[in-house]
C-alpha positions as CSV (number, residue, x, y, z in Angstrom):
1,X,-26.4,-43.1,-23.9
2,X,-26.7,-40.6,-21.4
3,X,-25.9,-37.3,-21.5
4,X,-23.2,-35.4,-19.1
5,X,-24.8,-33.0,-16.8
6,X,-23.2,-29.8,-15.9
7,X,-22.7,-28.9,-12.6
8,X,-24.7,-26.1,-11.0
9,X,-23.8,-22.8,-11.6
10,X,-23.2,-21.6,-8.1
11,X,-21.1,-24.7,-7.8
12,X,-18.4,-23.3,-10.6
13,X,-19.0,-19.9,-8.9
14,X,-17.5,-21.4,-5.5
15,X,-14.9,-23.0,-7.1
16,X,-13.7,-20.4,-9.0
17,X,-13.4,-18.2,-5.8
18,X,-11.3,-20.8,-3.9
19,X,-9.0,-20.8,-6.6
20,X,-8.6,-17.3,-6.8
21,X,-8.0,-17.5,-2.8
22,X,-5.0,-19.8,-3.6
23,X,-1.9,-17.5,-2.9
24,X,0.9,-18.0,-4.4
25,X,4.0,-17.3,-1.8
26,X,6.9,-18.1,-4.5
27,X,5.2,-14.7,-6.7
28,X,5.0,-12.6,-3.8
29,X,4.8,-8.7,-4.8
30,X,7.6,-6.2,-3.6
31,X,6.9,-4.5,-1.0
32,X,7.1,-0.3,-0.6
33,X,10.2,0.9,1.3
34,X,10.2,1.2,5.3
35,X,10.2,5.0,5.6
36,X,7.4,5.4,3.0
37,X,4.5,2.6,4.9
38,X,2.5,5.9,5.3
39,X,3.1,7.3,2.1
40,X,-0.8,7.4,1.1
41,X,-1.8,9.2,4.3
42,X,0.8,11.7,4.7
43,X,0.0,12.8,1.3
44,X,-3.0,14.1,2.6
45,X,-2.5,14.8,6.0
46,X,0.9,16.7,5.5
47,X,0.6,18.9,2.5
48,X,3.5,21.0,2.3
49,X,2.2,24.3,3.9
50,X,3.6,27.8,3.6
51,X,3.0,31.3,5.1
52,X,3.8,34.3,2.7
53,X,4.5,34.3,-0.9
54,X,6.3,31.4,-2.9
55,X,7.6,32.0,-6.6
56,X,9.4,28.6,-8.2
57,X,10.8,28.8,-11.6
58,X,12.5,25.4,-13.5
59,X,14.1,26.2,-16.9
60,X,15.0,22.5,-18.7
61,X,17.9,23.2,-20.9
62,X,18.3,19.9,-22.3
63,X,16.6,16.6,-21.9
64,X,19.0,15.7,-18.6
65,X,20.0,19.1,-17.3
66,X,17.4,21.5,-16.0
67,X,17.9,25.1,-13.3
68,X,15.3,26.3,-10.7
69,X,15.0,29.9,-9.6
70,X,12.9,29.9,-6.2
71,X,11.9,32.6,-3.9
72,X,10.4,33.3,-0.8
73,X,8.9,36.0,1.4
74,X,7.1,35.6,4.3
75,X,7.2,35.4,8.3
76,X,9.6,33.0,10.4
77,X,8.5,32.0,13.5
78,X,11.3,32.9,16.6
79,X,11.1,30.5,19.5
80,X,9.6,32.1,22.8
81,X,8.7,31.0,26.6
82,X,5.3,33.0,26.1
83,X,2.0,31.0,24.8
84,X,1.6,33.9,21.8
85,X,3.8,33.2,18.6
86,X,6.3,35.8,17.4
87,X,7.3,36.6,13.6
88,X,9.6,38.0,12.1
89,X,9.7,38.8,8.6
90,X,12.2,37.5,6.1
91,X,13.1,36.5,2.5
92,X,15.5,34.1,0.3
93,X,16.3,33.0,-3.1
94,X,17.4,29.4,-4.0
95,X,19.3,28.6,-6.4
96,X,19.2,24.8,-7.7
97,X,20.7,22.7,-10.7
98,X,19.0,19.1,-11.4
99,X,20.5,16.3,-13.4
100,X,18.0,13.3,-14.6
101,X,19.1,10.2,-15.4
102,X,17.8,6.8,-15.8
103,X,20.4,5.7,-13.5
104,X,22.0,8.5,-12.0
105,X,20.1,11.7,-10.2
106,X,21.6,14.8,-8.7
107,X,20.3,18.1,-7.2
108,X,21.9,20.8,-6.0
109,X,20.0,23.7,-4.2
110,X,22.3,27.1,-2.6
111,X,20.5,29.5,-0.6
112,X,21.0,33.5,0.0
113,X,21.8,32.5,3.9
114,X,25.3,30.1,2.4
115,X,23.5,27.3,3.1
116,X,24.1,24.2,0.5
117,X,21.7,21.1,0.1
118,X,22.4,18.3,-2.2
119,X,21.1,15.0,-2.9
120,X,22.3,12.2,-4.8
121,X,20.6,9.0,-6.1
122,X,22.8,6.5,-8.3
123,X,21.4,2.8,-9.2
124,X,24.4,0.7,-8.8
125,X,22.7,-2.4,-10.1
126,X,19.5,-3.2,-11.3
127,X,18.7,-4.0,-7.6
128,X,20.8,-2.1,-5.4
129,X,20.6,1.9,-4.9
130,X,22.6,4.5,-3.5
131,X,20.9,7.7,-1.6
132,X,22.9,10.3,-0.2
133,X,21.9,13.7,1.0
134,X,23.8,16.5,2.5
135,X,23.1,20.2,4.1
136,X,26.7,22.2,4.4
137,X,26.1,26.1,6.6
138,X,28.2,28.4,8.6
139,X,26.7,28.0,11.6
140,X,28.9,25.5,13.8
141,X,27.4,22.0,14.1
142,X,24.5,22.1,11.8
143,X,26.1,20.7,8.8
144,X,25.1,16.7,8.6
145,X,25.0,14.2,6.2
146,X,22.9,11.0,5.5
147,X,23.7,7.9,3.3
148,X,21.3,4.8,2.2
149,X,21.8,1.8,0.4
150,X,18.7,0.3,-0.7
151,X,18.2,-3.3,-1.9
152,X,15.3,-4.4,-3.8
153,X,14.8,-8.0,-3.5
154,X,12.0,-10.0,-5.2
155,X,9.4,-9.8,-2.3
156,X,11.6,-7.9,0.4
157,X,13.6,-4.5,0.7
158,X,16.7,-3.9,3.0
159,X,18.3,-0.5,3.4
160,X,21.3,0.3,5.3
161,X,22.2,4.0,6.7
162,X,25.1,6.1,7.5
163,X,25.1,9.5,8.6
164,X,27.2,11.6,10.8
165,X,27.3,11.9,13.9
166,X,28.1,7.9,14.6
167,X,24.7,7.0,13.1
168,X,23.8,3.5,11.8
169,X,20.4,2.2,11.1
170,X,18.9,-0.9,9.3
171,X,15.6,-1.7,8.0
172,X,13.9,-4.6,6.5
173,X,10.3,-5.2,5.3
174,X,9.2,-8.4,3.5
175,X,5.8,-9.2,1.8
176,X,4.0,-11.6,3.7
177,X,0.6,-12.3,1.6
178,X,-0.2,-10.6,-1.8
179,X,-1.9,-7.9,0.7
180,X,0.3,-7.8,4.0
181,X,3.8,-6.7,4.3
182,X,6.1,-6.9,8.0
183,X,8.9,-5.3,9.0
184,X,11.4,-3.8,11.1
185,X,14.5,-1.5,12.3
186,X,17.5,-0.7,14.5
187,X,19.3,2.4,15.1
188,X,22.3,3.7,17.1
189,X,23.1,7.5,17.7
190,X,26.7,7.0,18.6
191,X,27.3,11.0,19.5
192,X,23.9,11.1,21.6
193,X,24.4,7.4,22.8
194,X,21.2,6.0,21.7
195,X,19.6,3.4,20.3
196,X,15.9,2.1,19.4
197,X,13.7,-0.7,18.0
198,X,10.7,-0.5,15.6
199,X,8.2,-2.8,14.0
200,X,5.6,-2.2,11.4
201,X,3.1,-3.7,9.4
202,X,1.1,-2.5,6.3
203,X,-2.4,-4.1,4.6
204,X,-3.6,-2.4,1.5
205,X,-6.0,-3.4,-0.9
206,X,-8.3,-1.9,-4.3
207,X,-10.1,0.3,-1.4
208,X,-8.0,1.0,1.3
209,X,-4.7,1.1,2.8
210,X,-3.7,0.7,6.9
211,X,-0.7,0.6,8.4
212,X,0.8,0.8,12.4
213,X,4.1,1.2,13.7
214,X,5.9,1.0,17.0
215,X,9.1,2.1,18.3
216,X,11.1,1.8,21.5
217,X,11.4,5.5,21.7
218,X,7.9,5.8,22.9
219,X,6.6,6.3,19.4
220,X,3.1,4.8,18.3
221,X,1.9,5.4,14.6
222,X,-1.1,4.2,13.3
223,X,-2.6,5.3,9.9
224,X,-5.7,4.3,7.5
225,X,-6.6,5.8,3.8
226,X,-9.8,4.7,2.1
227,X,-10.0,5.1,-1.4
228,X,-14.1,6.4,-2.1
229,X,-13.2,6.3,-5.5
230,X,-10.1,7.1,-8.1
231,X,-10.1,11.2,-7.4
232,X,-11.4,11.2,-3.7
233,X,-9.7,9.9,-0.5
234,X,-10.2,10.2,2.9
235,X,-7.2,9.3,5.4
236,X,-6.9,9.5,9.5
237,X,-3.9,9.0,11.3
238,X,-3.2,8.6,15.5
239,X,0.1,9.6,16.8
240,X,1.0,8.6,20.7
241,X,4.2,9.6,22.7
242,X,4.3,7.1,25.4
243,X,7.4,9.0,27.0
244,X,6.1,12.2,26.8
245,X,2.2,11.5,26.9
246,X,1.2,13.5,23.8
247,X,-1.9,12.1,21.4
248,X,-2.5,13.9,18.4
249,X,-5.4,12.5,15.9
250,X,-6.1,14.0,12.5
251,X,-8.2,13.7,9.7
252,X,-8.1,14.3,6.0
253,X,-9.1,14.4,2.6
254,X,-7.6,14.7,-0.8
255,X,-9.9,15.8,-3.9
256,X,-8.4,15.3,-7.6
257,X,-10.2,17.1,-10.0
258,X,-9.6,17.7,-13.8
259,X,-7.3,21.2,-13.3
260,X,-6.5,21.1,-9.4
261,X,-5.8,19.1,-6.7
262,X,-7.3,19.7,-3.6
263,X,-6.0,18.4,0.2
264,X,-7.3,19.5,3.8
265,X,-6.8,18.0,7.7
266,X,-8.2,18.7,11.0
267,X,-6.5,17.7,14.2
268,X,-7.5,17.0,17.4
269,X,-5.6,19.7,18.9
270,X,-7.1,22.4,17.1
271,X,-5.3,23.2,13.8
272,X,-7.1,23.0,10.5
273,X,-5.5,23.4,6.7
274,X,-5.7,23.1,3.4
275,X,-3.2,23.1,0.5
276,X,-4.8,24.0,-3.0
277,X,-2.9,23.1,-6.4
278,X,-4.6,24.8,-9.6
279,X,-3.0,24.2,-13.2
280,X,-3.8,27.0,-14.8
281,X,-2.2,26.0,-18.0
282,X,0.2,23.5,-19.5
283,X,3.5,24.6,-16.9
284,X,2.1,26.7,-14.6
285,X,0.6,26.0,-11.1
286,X,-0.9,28.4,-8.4
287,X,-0.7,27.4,-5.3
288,X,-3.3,28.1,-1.7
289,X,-1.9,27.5,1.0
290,X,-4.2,28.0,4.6
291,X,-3.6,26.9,8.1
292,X,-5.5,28.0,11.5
293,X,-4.4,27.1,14.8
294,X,-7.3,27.6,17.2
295,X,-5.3,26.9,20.7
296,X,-2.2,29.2,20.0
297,X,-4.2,31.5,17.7
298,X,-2.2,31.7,15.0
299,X,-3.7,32.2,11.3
300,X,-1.0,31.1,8.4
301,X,-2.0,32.1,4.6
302,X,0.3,31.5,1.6
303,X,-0.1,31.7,-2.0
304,X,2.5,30.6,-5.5
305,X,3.2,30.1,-8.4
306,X,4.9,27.2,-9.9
307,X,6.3,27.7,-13.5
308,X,7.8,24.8,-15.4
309,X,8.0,21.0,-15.0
């Protein structure tokens, strides 16, 4: 009797790999929303920079309800025909109350100039959300107000917006492979008589992450993030204005370590940052803040302190 032979090993290697190749387009993952495709590579490339001094302060007074104390101090840039850049120095406290819910989020932030910010994000169902955000001031026309409706689908996203000022916009992205994602949008400024197109697509991976987008506007976005390993990234980005000619290309970095986070850029127009976040202990954050604009020769420092969660 004779005996079964096994096949080769490189034979059950090959055949293993073409079944893990088989995609599966009934399980396709969910997609990220539209507005956040370059959500990897702005968070390196577009820390959130300051000039001056920063204090933020969150007290939680229950498990839902928690205050924030925030102040600033530092220079305001003025707007001026002349190449140099004028300051002017200034100051505010914010005020802000937060409520945290599973299914229901609102914030509230008042500022010493009167003016009022709040945001509002309800889950309506288990699939459909509701986003709203308004600014209220004193100064005539500058009050607006945005609302979304986001629905999370299976393998696609949809979201629906409303603001003033007669705007409407739509967006829709849709997983394509376990690894590609498509989309697009439509917008119409009714007070400014406008409207535009866009497409985008997004590829990510274990190691890496690329994304482009186009508009009618003029607007040309393209973006890449590789991920060296779990605490280092390194991300590039290429921004073209085809109305208006501009080409901006930046590079960055973002550096996790075991107390701080560091992030940095470099542009192709000159201007180089970095944005520094050390815990010092269990609550408490200071923050570096550093930006240098070669061209217009303007040098922005910052420093913080963030206490609370």
């Amino acid at each position: 009797m004779a005996a079964t032979v096994p096949p080769p090993t490189h034979v059950a290697k090959e055949n293993e790999i073409k079944i893990e190749e088989k995609i599966d387009y009934l399980n396709l993952p969910c997609p990220i929303p539209y507005e956040e495709i370059h959500r990897e590579a702005l968070m390196s490339l577009k820390p959130e920079l300051f000039e001056g001094m920063r204090f933020d302060f969150t007290k939680g007074l229950n498990q839902k309800f928690s205050l924030s104390h925030s102040m600033f101090m530092g220079p305001m840039e003025v707007p001026s025909q002349s190449t140099e850049t004028i300051k002017i120095p200034t100051s505010h406290y914010e005020f802000g109350a937060n409520f945290l819910d599973p299914k229901l989020m609102l914030f509230g932030r008042i500022l010493t100039d009167g003016r009022l910010n709040a945001r509002v994000k309800c889950d309506l169902t288990d699939n459909l959300t509701l986003k709203a955000n308004a600014q209220l001031t004193s100064e005539p026309h500058m009050s607006h107000g945005m609302g979304n409706f986001d629905y999370k689908g299976k393998d696609y996203r949809a979201q629906f917006q409303l603001g003033n000022g007669a705007l409407f916009g739509a967006n829709y992205i849709q997983s394509v492979t376990p690894h590609l994602s498509l989309g697009g949008e439509v917008f119409w400024a009714g007070q400014h008589r406008k409207s535009g197109i866009g497409f985008a697509g997004r590829y990510n991976s274990d190691k890496m992450v690329a994304t482009g987008q186009v508009a009618s506007t003029g607007m040309v976005a393209l973006s890449y993030v590789q991920k060296v390993s779990e605490k280092v990234s390194l991300a590039s980005d290429f921004m073209y204005n085809y109305m208006s000619r501009d080409v901006t290309t930046s590079f960055g970095y973002d550096y996790i370590l075991r107390q701080c986070r560091l992030r940095g850029k470099i542009d192709s127009n000159g201007c180089t940052a970095a944005f520094l976040e050390e815990r010092l202990n269990m609550g408490l954050n200071f923050i570096l803040s550093a930006e240098i604009d070669h061209r217009k020769k303007d040098y922005k420092f910052g420093f913080g302190l963030t206490v609370g969660e």
